[in-house]
MARDRENTOR-936991 format. One record per residue: residue in three letters; y, z, x of N, C-alpha, C in turn. Coordinates in pm, whole numbers, plus 50000, padded with zeros to 5 digits. Atoms other than C-alpha are relative to their C-alpha. Layout:
REM MARDRENTOR-936991
ALAYZXYZXYZX/...
REM end
This chain:
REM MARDRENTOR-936991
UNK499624987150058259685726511635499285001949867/UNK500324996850126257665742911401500865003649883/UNK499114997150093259075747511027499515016349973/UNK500274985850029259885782510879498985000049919/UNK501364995050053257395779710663498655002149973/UNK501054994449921254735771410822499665010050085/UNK499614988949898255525798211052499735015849886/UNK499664984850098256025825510745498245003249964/UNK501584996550062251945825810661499655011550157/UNK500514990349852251375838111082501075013049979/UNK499464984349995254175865711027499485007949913/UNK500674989650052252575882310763498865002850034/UNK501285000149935249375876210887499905012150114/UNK499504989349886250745897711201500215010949933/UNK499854989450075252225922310985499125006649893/UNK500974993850080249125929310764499295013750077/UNK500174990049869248495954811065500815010049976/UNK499414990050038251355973410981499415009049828/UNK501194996650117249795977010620499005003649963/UNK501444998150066246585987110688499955014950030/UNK499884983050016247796026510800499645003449840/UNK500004986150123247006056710553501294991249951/UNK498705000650110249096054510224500635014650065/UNK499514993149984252066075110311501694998150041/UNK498835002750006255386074210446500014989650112/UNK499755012549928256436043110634501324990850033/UNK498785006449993259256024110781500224988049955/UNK500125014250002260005989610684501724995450046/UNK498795007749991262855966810787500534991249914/UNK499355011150029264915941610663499564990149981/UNK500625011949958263045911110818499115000049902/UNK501204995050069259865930610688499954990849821/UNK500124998850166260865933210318500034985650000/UNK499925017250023262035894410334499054992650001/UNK501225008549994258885883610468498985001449913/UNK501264998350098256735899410210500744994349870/UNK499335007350143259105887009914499404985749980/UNK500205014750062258805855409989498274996550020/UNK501695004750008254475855309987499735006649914/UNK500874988750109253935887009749500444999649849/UNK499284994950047256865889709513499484989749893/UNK499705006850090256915878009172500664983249964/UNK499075008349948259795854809249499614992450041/UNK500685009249906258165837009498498704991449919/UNK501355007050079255105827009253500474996249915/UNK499195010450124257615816308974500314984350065/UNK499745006649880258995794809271499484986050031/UNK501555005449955255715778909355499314992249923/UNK500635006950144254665774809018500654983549957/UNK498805012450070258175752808950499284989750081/UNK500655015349863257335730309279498614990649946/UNK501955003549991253725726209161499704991349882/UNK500035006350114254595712908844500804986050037/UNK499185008450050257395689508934499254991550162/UNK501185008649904254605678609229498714994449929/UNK500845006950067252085668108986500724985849874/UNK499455005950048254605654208803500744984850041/UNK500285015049935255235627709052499264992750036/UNK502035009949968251805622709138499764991049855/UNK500625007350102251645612008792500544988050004/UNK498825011449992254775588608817499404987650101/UNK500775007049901253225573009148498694995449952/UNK501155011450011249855567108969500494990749892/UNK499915011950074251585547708695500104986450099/UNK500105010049941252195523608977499064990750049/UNK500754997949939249185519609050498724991349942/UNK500825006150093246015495008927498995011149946/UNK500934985250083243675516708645498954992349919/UNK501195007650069240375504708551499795013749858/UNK500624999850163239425509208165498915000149966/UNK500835004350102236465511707986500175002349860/UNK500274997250081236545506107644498824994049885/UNK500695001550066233715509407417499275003949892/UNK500624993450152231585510307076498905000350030/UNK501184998649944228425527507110499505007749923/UNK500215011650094227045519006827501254998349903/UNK499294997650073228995507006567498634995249841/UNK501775006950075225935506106261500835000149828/UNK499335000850187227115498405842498874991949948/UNK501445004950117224615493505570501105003549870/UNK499504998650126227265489305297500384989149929/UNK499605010650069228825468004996501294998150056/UNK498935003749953232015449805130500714987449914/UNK499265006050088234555432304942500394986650073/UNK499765009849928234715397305091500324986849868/UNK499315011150094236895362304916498864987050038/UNK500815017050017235365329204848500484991049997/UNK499245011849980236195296804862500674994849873/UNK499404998750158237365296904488501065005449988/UNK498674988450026239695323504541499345013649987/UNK500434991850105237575345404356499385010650116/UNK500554992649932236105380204530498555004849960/UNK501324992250024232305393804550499675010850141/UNK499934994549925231055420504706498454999750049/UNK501245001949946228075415504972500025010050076/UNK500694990049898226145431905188499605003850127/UNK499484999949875226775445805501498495007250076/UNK500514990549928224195460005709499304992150153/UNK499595003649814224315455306095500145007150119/UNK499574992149879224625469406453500634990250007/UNK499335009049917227125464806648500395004650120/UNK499484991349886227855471806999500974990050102/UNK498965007549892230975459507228500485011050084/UNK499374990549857232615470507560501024986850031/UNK499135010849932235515457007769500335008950071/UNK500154993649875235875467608137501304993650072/UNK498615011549985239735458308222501095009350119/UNK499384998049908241875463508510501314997949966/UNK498515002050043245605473208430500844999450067/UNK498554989349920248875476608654500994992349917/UNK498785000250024252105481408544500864988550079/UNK498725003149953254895456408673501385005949969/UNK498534988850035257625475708735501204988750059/UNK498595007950009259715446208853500924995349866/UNK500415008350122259545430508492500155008649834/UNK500344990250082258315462508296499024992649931/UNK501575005550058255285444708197498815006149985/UNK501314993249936251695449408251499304989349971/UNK500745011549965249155423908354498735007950028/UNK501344990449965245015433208309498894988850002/UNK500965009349938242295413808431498565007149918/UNK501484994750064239065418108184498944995749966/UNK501555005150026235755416408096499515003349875/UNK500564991250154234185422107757498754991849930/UNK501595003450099230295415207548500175006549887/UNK500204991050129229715419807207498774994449970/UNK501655003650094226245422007000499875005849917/UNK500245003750141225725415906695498715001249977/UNK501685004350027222035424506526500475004949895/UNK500394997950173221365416206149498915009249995/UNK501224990150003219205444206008499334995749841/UNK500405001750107218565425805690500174980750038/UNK500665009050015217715387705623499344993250109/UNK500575001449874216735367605953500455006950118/UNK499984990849872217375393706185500155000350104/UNK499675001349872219355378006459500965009550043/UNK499404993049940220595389506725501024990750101/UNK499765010949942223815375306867500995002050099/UNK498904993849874226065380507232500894987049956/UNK498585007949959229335373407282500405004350099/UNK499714993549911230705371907590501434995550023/UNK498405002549925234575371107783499635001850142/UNK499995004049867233515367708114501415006150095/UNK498694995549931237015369208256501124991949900/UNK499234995950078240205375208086501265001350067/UNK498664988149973243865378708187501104996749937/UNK498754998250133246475391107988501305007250036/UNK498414991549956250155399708040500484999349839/UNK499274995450134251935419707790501805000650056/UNK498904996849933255635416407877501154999549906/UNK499155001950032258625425507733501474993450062/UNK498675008049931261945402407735501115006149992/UNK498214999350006265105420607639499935016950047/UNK500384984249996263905455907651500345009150124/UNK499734993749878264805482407901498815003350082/UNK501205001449907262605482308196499825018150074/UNK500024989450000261305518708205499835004850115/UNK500874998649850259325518108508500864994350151/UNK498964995949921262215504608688500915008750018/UNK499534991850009263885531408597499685013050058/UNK500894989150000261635555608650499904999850175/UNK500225003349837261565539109053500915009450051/UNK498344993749916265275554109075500135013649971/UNK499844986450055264745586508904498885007950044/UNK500974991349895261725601208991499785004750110/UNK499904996949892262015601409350501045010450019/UNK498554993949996265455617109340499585012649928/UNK500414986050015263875644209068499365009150083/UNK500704990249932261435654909324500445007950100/UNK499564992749897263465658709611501205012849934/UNK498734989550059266085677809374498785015150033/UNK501144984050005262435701409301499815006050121/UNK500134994849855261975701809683501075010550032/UNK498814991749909265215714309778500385014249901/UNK499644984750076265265739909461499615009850035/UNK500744990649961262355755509573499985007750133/UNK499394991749891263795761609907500875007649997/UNK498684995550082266885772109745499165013849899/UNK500434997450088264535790909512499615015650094/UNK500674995249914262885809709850501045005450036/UNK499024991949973265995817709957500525011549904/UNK499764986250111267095838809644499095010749989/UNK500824991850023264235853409642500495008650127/UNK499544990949884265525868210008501235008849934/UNK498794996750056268835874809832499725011149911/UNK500994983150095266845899809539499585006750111/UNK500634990449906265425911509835501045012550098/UNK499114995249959268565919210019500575014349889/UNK499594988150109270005940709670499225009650013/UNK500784987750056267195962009601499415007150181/UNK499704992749867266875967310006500875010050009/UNK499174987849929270395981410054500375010149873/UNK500054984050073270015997809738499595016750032/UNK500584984350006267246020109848500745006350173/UNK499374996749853269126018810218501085011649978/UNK498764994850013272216036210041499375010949913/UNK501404984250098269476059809794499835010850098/UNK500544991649911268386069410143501335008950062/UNK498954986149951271986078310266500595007049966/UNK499684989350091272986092109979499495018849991/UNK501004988450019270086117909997500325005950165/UNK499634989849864270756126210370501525006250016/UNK498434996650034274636128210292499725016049929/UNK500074986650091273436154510000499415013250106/UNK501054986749878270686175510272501295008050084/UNK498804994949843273826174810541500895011549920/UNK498854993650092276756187010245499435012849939/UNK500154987550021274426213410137499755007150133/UNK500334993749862273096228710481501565002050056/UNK498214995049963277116229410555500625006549894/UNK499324996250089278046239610235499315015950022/UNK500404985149990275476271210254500345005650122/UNK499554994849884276356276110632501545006449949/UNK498704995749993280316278910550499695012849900/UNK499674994150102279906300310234499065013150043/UNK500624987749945277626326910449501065002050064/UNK498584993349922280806327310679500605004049899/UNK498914996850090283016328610432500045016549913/UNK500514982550040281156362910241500745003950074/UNK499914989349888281616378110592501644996350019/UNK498655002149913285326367710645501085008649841/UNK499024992050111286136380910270500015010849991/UNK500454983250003284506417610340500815002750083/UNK499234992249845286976417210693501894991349898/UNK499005003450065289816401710393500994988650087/UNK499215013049909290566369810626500564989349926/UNK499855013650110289976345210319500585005749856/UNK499354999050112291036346909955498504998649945/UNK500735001650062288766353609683499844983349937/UNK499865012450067289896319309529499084989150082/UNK499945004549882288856304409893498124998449929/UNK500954998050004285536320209830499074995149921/UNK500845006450131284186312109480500064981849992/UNK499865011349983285426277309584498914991350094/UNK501225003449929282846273609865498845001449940/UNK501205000250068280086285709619500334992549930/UNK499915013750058281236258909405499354987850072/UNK500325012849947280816237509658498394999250024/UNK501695001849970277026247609715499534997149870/UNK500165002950120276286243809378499794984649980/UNK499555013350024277786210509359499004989550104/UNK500785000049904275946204209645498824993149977/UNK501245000350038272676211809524499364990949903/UNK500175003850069273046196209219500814979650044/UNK500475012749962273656161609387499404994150100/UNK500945004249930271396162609608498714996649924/UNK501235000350111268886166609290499724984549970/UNK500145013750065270356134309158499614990450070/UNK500245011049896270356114409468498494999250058/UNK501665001749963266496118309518499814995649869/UNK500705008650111265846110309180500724987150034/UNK499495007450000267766083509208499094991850145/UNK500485008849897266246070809548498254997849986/UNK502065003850046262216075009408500654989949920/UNK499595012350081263746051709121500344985650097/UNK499805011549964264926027109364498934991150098/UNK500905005049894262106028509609498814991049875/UNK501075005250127259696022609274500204985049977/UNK499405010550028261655994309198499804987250157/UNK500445005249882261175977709584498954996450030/UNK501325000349977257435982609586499584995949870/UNK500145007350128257505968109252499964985550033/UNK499405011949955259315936609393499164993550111/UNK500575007149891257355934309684498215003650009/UNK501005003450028253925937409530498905016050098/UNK499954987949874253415972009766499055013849910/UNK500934990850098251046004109637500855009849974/UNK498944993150029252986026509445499775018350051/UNK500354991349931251166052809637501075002950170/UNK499474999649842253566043909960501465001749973/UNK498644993449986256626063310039500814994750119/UNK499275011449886259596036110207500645006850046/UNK498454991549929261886045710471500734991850097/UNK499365013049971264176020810490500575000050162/UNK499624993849911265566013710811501194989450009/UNK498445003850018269376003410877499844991250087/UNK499905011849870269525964811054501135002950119/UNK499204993749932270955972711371500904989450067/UNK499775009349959271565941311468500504987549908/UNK500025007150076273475912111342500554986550082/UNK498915006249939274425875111401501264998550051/UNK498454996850021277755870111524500734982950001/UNK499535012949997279075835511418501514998049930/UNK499105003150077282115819011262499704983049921/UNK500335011050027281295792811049501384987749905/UNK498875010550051283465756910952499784999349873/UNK500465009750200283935746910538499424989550048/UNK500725014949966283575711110661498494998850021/UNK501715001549937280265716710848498935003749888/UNK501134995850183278625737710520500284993049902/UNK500435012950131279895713310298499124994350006/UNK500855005349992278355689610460498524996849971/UNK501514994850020274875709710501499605000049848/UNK500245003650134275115709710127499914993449924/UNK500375012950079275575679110031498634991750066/UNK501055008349923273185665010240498375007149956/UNK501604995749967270385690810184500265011149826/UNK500134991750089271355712809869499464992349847/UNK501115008250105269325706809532501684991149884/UNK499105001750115272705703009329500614990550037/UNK499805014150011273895670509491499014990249947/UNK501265010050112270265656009402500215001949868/UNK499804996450162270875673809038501204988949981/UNK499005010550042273945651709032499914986349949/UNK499925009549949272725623509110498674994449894/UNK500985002450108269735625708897500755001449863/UNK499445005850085271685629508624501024991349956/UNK499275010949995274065599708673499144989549946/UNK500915014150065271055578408625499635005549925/UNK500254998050087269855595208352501214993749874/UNK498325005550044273375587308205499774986149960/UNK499925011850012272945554408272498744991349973/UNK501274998950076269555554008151499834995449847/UNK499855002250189269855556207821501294998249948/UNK499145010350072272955533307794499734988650005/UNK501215014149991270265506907910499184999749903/UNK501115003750044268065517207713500634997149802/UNK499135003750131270495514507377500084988650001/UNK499595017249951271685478407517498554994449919/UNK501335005750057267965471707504498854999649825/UNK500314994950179267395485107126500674987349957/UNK499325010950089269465457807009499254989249970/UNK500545009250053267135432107005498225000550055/UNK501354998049961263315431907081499184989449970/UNK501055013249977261075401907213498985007550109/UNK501594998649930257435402107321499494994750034/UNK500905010549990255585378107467498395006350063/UNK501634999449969251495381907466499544987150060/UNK500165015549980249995356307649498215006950068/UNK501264996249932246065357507717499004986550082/UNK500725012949965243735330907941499135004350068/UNK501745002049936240025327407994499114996249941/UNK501435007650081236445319207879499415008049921/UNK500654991250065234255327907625498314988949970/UNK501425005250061230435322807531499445007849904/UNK500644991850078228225330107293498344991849990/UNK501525005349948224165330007266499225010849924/UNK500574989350052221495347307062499175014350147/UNK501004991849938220095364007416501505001550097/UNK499244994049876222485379107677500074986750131/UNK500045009549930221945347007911501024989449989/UNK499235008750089223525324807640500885002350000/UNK498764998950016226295338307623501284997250099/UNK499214997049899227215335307980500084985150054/UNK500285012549972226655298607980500794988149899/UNK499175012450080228825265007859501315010449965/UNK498634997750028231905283307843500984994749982/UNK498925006050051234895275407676501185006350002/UNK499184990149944238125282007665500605005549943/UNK500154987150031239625316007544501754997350005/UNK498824997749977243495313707519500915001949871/UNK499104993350122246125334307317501505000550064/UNK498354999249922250155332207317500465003849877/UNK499094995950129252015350607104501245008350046/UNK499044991449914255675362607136500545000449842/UNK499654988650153256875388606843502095002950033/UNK498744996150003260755389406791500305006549885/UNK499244990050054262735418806622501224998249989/UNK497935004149981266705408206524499945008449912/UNK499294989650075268635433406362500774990649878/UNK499485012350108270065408006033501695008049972/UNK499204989250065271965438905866499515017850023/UNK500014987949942272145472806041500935008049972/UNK498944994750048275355482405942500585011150132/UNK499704994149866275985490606304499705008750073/UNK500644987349897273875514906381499364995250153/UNK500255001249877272385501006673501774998050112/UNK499085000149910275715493106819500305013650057/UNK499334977850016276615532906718499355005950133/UNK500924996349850273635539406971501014996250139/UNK499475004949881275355522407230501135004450081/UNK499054991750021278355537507170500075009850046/UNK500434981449939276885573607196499415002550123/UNK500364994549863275145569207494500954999250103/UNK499455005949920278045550007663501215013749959/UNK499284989449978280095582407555499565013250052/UNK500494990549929277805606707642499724998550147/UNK499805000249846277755591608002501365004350068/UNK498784999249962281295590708040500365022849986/UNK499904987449995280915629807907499695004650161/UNK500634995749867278475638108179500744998550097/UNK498745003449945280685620808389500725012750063/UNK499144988149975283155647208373499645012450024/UNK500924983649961280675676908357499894999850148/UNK500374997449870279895665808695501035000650111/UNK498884998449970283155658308842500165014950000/UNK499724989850085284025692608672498705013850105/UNK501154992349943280845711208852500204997250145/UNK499975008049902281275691909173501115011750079/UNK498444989349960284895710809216499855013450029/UNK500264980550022283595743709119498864999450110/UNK501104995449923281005738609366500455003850143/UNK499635000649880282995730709668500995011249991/UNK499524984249993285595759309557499485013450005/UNK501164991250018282585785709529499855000850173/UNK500364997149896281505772309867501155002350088/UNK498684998249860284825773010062500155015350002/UNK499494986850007285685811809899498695006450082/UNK500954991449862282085822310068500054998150126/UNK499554999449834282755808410373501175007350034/UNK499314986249996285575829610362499835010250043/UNK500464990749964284545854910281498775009750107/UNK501384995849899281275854510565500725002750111/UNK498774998949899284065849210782500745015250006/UNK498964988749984286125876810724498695012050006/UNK501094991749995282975899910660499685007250129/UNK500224990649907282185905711004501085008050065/UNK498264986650020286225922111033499635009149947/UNK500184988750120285205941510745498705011550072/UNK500844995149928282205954910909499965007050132/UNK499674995249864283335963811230500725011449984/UNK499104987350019286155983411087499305011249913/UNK501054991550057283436003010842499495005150066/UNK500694995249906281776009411131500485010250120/UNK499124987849911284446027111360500365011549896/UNK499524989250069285936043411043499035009649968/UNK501304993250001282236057710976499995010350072/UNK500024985849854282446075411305500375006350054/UNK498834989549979285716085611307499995009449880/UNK499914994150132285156100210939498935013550021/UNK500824991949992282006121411094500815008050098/UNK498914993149943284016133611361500705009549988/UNK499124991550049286526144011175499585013249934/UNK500404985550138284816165310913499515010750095/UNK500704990049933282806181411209501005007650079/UNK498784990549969286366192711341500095005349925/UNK499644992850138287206202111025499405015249981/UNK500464992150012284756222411017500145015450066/UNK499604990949933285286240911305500935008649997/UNK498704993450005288386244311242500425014449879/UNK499794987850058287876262210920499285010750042/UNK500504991249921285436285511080500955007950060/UNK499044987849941288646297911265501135002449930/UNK499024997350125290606300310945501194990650049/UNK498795009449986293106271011060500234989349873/UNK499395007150135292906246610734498795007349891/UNK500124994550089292116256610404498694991349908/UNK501035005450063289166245410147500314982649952/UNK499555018750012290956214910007500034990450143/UNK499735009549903291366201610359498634994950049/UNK501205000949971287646209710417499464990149951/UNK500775011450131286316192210112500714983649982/UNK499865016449962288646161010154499704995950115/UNK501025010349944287036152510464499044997050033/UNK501745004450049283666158910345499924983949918/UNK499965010850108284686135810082500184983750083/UNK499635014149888286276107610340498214994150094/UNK501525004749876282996113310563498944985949904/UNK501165002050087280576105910259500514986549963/UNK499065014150075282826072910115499854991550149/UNK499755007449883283216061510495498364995650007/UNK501605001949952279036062010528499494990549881/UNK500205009350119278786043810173500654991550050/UNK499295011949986281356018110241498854992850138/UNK500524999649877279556011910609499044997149950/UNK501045006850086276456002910416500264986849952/UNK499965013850074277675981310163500884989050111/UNK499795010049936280005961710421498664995750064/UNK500765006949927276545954510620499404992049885/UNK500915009250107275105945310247500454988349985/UNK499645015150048277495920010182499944992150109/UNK500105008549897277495904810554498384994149955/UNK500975010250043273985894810472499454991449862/UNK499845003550168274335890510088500754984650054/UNK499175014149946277255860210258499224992050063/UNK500955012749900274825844210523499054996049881/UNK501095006450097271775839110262500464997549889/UNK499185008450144274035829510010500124984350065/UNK499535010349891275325803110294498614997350009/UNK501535006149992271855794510351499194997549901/UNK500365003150118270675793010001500574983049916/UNK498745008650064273535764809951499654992050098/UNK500355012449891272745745110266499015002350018/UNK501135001449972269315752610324500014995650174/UNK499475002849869270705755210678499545013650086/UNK499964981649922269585786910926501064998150100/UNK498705004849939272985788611099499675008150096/UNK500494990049905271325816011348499394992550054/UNK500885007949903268955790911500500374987049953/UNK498675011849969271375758411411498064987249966/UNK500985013350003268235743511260499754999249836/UNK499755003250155267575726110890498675009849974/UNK501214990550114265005753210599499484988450009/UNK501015008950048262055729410550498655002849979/UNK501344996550010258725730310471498704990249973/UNK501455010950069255315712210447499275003449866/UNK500094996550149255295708210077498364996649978/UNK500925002150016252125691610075498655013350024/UNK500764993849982250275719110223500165016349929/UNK499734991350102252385743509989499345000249885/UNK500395002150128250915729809675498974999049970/UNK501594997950019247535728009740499395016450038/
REM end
């Protein structure tokens, strides 16, 4: 089974077809808008960006593991000066320096991350040429070299770094899916915005074209004295009223479409015409089962979890402040020779050990204090997370809820919708034969227009609930299969 998001590059790809008509007026869907969010939108390239960073950012982590050849070198190093050098008296004079000098060392490093060490295998020449009295010239060589630098009490970073890093990335993985999803979720708002712009504005077209129809009857029914003047000036009210929100509700729906083709990267030359999803899942979903999907796959159990060891991070790494030992230890050969040959010949041997200790005598407890603060600021965190943990699983239980109950809500929006058009179009009739009066008219214009809004927003929030639910589990509960993606081929 292919993943969605390998899959999401061929749907637009397909759909660039729909895009390549005349600028003009155009339908788009639901699916549509979603699929261009998540490749065009703003959102989606913030998204992308995050991933891309906290993917180089492990690449880096992974090459610390890793052996790293060195060169370092002086190329030249040249002094023609007076230098202040002691004597065997005690006493100081100052002689005369003037000399090349050129050295290199070519050294192979890796990290031990069992240890927190580092162990480097090297090579290094130096030459020496007098430029003043007999004018030798003289190599030194190191042949081979190896040296471990290791600390003894100290906190071992790079083991640390084994348990944390991995765990940050997959947190970045699963954000950015999490990240992809919201971006559907903006997409969803400013959708049934302009969805409800649009029925606003056909609501207004319908309420005037009925409002001027009745109030031409109405003239003719006040010249044969059927209606009441009051009756009358009340229906031109109503065209009026009419008119003047039908004005607003187009401004209002160019503002929202602007705002859409803003979002979805679209030419502001193209006029949307949204179109109402006609179709929807029909599921009931378990708490248990979306917990689950969430803990298992959502970024905010990794966030947890990454910061537990962080926590406990730097109450290691306080422990380890308290006292500080070093041991240097170096072993190999060395020669030396006025010609490059010489130097590489009769070798001897080359060995350094040195181990540097740091005791605290009189601190006056500050290092303990450290220890202290981190070992309270864990125990804080601690509770933040506990504390977050709760609010997470109460958050997710009330949406499952509510996704649940949603499609009730929807169904009944949807009959009342059609009983609310119905009605008014009796209504209508009815006043036509002078049987109810203007107030009865106009409240179930009013019912119609509220019933066709509501009927909207219930379909907004049924999908506002699923991609919330899918934002949180990174779960498509419509095809019962896990969000994933080939990050690798994302980031390049």
């Amino acid at each position: 089974m292919k993943k969605q998001f390998i899959l999401l590059l061929g749907v637009v790809m397909a759909s660039t077809s729909m895009f390549a008509q005349p600028l003009g007026k155009r339908a788009i869907t639901l699916d549509e808008a979603i699929t261009l969010a998540r490749v065009q939108s703003v959102d989606a390239a913030v998204a992308l960006n995050e991933l891309k960073r906290a993917y180089w950012e492990f690449r880096t982590y992974k090459a610390d593991l890793l052996p790293e050849m060195n060169l370092n070198a002086t190329l030249p190093n040249y002094k023609n000066r007076y230098s202040l050098y002691p004597q065997d008296d005690g006493s100081y004079l100052f002689n005369k320096e003037n000399n090349l000098q050129i050295d290199g060392e070519l050294s192979i490093d890796q990290n031990i991350w069992l240890t927190g060490g580092s162990l480097s295998l090297n090579t290094s020449l130096e030459y020496l040429k007098q430029l003043d009295g007999n004018k030798r010239s003289n190599y030194m060589s190191i042949p081979v070299a190896l040296t471990l630098n290791q600390p003894i009490f100290g906190v071992n970073k790079i083991k640390w770094n084994r348990r944390i890093e991995p765990v940050r990335y997959k947190e970045a993985k699963a954000a950015f899916l999490s990240a992809t999803e919201n971006v559907t979720i903006n997409t969803i708002n400013i959708f049934f915005d302009l969805l409800l712009a649009k029925a606003n504005v056909n609501i207004s077209e319908q309420n005037l074209a009925n409002a001027n129809k009745l109030y031409e009857v109405a003239k003719a029914k006040r010249k044969m004295g059927q209606i009441s003047e009051n009756d009358l000036l009340q229906l031109k009210l109503n065209v009026l009223n009419a008119k003047s929100s039908l004005t607003d509700n187009q401004s209002n729906y160019k503002s929202v479409m602007f705002k859409l083709r803003t979002f979805l990267s679209l030419d502001d030359n193209q006029e949307l015409e949204p179109v109402l999803p006609d179709t929807i899942p029909a599921m009931k979903l378990s708490y248990n089962d979306v917990l689950d999907k969430a803990i298992s796959n959502n970024s905010f159990a990794l966030n947890i979890q990454r910061r537990q060891l962080e926590a406990d991070y730097e109450v290691a790494k306080a422990k380890g402040d308290l006292r500080q030992i070093t041991m240097y230890a170096q072993v190999g050969l060395t020669g030396k020779g006025s010609v490059i040959n010489e130097s590489y010949r009769g070798l001897k041997d080359n060995s350094v050990i040195e181990v540097g200790v740091k005791l605290p005598i009189l601190d006056w407890g500050k290092r303990r204090g450290k220890v202290k603060v981190a070992q309270s600021n864990r125990e804080v965190t601690q509770s933040k997370l506990k504390k977050e943990s709760m609010e997470f699983n109460q958050n997710l239980f009330i949406l499952v809820e509510q996704f649940n109950n949603q499609r009730d809500q929807l169904d009944i929006a949807q009959e009342s919708d059609t009983i609310a058009i119905k009605r008014y179009n009796t209504n209508v009739e009815t006043f036509l034969i002078g049987k109810i009066s203007t107030l009865d008219l106009n409240d179930s214009q009013i019912k119609k227009d509220e019933a066709r809004q509501k009927h909207i927003n219930e379909l907004f929030y049924y999908w506002y609930y699923y991609y919330r639910l899918r934002s949180l589990t990174l779960w498509d509960f419509a095809h019962n299969t896990n969000i994933d993606a080939d990050f690798e081929k994302i980031v390049k």
